[in-house]
N, CA, C and O of each residue as an XYZ file, in Angstrom:
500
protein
N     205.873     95.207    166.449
C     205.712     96.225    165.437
C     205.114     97.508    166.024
O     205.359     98.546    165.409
N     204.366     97.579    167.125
C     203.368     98.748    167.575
C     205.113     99.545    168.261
O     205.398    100.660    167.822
N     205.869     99.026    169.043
C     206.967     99.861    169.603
C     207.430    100.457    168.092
O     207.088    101.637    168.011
N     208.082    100.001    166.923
C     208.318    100.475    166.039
C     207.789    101.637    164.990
O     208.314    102.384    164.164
N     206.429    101.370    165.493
C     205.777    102.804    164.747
C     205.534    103.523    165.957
O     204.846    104.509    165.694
N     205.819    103.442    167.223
C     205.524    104.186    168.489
C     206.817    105.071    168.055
O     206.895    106.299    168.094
N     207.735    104.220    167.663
C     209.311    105.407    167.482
C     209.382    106.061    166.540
O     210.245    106.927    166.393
N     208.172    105.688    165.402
C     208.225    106.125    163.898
C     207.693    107.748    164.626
O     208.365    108.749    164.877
N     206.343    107.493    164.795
C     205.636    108.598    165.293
C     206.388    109.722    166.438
O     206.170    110.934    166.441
N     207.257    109.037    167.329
C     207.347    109.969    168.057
C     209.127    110.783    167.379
O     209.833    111.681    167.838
N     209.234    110.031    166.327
C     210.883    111.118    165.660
C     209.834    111.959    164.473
O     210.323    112.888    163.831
N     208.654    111.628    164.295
C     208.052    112.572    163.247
C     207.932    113.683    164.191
O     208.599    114.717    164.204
N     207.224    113.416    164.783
C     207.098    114.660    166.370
C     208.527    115.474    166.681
O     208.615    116.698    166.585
N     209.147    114.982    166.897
C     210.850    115.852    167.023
C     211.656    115.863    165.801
O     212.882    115.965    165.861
N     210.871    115.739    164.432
C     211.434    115.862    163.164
C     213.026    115.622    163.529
O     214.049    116.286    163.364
N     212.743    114.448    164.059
C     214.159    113.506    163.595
C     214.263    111.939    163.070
O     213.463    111.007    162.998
N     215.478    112.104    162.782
C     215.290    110.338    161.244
C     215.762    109.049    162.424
O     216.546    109.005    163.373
N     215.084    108.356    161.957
C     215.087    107.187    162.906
C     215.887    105.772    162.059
O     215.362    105.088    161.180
N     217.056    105.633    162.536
C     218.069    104.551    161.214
C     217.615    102.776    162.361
O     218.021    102.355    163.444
N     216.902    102.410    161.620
C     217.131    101.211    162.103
C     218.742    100.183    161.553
O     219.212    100.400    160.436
N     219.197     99.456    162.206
C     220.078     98.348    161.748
C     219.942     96.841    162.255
O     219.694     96.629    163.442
N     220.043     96.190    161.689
C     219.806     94.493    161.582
C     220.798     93.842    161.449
O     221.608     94.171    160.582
N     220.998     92.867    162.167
C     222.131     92.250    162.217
C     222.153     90.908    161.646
O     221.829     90.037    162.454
N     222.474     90.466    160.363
C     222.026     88.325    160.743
C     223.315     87.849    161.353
O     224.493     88.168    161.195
N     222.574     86.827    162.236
C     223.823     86.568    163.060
C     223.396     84.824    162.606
O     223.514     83.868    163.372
N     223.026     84.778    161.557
C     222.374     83.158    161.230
C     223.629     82.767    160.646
O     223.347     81.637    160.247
N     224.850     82.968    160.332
C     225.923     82.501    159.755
C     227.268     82.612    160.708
O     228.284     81.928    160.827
N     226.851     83.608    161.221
C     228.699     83.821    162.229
C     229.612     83.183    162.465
O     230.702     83.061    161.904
N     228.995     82.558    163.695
C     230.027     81.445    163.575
C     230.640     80.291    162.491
O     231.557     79.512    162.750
N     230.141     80.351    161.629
C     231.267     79.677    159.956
C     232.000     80.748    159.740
O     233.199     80.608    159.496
N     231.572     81.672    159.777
C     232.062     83.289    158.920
C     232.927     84.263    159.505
O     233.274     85.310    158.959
N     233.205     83.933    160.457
C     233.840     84.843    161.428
C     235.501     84.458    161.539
O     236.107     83.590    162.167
N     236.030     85.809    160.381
C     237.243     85.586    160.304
C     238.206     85.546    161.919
O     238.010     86.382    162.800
N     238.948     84.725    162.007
C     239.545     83.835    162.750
C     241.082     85.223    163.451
O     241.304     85.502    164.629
N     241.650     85.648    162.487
C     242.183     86.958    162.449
C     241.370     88.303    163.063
O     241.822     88.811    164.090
N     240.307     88.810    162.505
C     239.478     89.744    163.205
C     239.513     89.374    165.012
O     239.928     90.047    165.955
N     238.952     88.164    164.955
C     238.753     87.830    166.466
C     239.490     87.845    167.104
O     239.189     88.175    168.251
N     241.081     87.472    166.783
C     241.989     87.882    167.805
C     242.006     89.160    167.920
O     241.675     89.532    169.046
N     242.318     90.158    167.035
C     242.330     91.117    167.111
C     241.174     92.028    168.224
O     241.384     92.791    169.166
N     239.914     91.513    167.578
C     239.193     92.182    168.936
C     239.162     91.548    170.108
O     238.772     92.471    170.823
N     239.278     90.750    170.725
C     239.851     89.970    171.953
C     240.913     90.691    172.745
O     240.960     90.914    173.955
N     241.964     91.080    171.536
C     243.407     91.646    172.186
C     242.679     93.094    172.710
O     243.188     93.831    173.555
N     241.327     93.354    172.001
C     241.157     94.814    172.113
C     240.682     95.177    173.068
O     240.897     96.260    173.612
N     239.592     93.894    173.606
C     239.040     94.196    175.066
C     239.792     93.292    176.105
O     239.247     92.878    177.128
N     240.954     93.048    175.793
C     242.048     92.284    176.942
C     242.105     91.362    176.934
O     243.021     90.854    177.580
N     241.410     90.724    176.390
C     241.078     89.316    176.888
C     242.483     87.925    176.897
O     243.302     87.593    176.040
N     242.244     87.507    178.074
C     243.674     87.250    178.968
C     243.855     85.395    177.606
O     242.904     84.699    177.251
N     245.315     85.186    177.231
C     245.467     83.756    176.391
C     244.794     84.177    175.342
O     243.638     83.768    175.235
N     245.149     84.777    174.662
C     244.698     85.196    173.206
C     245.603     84.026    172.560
O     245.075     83.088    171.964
N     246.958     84.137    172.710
C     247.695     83.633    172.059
C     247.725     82.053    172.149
O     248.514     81.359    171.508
N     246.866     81.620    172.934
C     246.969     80.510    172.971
C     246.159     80.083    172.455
O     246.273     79.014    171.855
N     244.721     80.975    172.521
C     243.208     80.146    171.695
C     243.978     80.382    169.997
O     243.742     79.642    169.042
N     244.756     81.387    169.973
C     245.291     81.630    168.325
C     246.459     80.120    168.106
O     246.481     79.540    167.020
N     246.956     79.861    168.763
C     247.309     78.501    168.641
C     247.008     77.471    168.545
O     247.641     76.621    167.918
N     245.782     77.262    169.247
C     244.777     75.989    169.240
C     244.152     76.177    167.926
O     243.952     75.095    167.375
N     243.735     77.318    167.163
C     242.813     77.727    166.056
C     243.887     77.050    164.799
O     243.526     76.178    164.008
N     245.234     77.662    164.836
C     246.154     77.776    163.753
C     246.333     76.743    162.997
O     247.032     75.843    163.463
N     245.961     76.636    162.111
C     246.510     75.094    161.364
C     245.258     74.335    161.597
O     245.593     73.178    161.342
N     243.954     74.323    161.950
C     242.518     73.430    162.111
C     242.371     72.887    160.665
O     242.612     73.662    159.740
N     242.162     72.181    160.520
C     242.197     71.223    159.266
C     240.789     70.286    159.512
O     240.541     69.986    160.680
N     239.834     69.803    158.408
C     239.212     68.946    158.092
C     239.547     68.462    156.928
O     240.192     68.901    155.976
N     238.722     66.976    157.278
C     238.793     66.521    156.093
C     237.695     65.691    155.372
O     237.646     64.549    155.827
N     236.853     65.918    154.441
C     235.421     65.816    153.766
C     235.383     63.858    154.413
O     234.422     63.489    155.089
N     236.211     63.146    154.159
C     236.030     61.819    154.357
C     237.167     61.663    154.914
O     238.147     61.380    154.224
N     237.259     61.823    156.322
C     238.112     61.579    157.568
C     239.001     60.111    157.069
O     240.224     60.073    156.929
N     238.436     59.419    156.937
C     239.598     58.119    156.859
C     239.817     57.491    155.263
O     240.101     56.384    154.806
N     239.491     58.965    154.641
C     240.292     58.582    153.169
C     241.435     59.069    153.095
O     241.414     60.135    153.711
N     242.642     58.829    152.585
C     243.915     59.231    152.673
C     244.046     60.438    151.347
O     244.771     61.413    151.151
N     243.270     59.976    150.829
C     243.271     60.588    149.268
C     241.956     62.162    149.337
O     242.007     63.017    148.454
N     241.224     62.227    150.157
C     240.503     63.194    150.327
C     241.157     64.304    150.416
O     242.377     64.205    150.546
N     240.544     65.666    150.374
C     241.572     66.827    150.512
C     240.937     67.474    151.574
O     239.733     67.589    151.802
N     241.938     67.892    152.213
C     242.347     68.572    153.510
C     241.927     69.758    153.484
O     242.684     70.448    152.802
N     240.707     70.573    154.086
C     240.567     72.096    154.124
C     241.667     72.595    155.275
O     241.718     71.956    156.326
N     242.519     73.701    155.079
C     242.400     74.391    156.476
C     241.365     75.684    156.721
O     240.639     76.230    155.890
N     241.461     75.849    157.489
C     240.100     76.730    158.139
C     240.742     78.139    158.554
O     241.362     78.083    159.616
N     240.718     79.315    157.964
C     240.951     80.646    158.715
C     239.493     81.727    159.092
O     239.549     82.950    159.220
N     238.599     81.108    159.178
C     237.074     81.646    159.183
C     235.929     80.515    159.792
O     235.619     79.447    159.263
N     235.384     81.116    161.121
C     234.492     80.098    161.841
C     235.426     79.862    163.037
O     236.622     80.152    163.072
N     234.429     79.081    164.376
C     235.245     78.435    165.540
C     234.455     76.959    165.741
O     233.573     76.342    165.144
N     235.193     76.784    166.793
C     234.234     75.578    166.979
C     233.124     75.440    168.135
O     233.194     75.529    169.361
N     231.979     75.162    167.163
C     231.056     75.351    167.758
C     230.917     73.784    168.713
O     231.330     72.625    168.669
N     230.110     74.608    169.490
C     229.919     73.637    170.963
C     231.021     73.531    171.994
O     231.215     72.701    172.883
N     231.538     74.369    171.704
C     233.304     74.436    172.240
C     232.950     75.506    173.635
O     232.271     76.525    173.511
N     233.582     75.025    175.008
C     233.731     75.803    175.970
C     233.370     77.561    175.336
O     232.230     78.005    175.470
N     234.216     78.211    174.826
C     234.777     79.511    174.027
C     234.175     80.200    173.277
O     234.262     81.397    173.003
N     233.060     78.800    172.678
C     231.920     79.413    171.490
C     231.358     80.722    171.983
O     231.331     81.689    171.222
N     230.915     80.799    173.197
C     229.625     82.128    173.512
C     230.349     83.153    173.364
O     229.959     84.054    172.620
N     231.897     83.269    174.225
C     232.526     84.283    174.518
C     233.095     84.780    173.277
O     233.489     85.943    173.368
N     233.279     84.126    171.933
C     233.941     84.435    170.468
C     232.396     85.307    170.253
O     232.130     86.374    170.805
N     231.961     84.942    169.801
C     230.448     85.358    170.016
C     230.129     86.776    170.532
O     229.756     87.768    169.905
N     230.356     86.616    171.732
C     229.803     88.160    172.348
C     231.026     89.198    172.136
O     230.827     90.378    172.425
N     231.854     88.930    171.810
C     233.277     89.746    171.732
C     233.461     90.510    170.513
O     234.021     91.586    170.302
N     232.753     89.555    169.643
C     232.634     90.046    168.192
C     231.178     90.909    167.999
O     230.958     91.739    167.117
N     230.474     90.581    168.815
C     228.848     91.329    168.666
C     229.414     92.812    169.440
O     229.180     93.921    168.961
N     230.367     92.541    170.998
C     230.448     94.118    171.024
C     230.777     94.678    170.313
O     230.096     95.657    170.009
N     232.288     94.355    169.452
C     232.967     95.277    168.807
C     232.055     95.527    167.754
O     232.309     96.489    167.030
N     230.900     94.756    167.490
C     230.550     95.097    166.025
C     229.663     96.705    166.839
O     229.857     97.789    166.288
N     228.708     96.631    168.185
C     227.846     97.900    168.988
C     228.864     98.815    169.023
O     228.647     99.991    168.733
N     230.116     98.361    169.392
C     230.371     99.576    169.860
C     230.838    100.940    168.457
O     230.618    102.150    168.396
N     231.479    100.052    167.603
C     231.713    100.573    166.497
C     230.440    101.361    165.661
O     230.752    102.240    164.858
N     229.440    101.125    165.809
C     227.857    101.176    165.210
C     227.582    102.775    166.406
O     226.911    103.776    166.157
N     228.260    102.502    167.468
C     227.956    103.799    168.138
C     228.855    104.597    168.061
O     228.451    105.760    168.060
N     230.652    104.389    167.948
C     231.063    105.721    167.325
C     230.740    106.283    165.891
O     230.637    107.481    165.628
N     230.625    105.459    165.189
C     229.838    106.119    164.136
C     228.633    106.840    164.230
O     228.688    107.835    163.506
N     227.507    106.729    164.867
C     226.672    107.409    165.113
C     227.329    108.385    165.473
O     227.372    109.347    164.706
N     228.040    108.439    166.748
C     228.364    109.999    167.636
C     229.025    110.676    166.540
O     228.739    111.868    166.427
N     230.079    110.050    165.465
C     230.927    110.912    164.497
C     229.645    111.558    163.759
O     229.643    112.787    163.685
N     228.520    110.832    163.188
C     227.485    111.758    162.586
C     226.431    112.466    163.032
O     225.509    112.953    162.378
N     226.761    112.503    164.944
C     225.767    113.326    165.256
C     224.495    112.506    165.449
O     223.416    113.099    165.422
N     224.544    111.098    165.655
C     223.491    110.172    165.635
C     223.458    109.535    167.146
O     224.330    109.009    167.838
N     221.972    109.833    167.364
C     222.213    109.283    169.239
C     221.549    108.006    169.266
O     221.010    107.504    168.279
N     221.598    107.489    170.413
C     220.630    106.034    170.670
C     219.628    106.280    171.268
O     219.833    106.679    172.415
N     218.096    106.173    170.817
C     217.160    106.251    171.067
C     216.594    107.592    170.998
O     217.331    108.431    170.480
N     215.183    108.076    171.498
C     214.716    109.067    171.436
C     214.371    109.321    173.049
O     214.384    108.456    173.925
N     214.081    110.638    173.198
C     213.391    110.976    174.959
C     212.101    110.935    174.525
O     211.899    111.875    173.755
N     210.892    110.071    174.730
C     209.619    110.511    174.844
C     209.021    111.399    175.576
O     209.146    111.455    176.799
N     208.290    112.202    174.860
C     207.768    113.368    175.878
C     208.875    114.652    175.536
O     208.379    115.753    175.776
N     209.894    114.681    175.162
C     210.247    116.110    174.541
C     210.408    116.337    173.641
O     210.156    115.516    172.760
N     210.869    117.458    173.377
C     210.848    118.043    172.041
C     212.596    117.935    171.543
O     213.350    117.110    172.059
N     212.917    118.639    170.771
C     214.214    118.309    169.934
C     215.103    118.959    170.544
O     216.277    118.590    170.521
N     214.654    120.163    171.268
C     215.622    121.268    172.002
C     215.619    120.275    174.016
O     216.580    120.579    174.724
N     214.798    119.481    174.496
C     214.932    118.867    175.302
C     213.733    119.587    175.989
O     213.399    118.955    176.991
N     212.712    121.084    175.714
C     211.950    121.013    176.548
C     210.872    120.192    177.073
O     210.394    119.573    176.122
N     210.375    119.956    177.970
C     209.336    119.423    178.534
C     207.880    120.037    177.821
O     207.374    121.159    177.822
N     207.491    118.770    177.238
C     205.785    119.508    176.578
C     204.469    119.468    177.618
O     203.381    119.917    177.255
């Protein structure tokens, strides 16, 4: 908390607004549409897209595995966790979520972080 009012104090000083953002990442992996992820995968290259989209396609559970009569979810949201792939679904989706969070800033004129020790015009105090 002391870094957080260290940044409060020093954008009062260069009378500029300080946007915090928070991320919960306590659900993602259930929640993480299955579609999006290819998509950002394809976006930063990432080599067999089409194949993890094949392995994904059609994932099915079923509430009581060896009832015949139970009903069948299929799944287009979430991966499988504990899975080789888990981290990398994961970090692929956390960039695109930074990097997007920073062209928006630059479109409003919003930078990352502050310079301690100057002023708003960049001189040295």
């Amino acid at each position: 908390m002391l870094k957080v009012h260290l940044i409060q104090q020093e954008a009062r000083r260069q009378r500029k607004r300080v946007y915090r953002v928070d991320i919960d990442f306590t659900n993602t992996f259930n929640a993480m549409s299955q579609a999006v992820l290819w998509q950002v995968m394809r976006m930063f290259k990432i080599l067999d897209v089409d194949f993890l989209e094949q392995i994904y396609e059609g994932t099915t559970v079923r509430l009581a595995p060896n009832d015949e009569e139970s009903a069948t979810i299929t799944f287009n949201t979430g991966v499988a966790q504990g899975s080789i792939t888990f981290q990398h679904f994961h970090q692929c989706c956390t960039n695109a979520v930074l990097r997007m969070l920073t062209v928006t800033g630059q479109n409003e004129d919003i930078s990352h972080g502050l310079q301690i020790g100057k002023d708003q015009k960049g001189d040295n105090q």
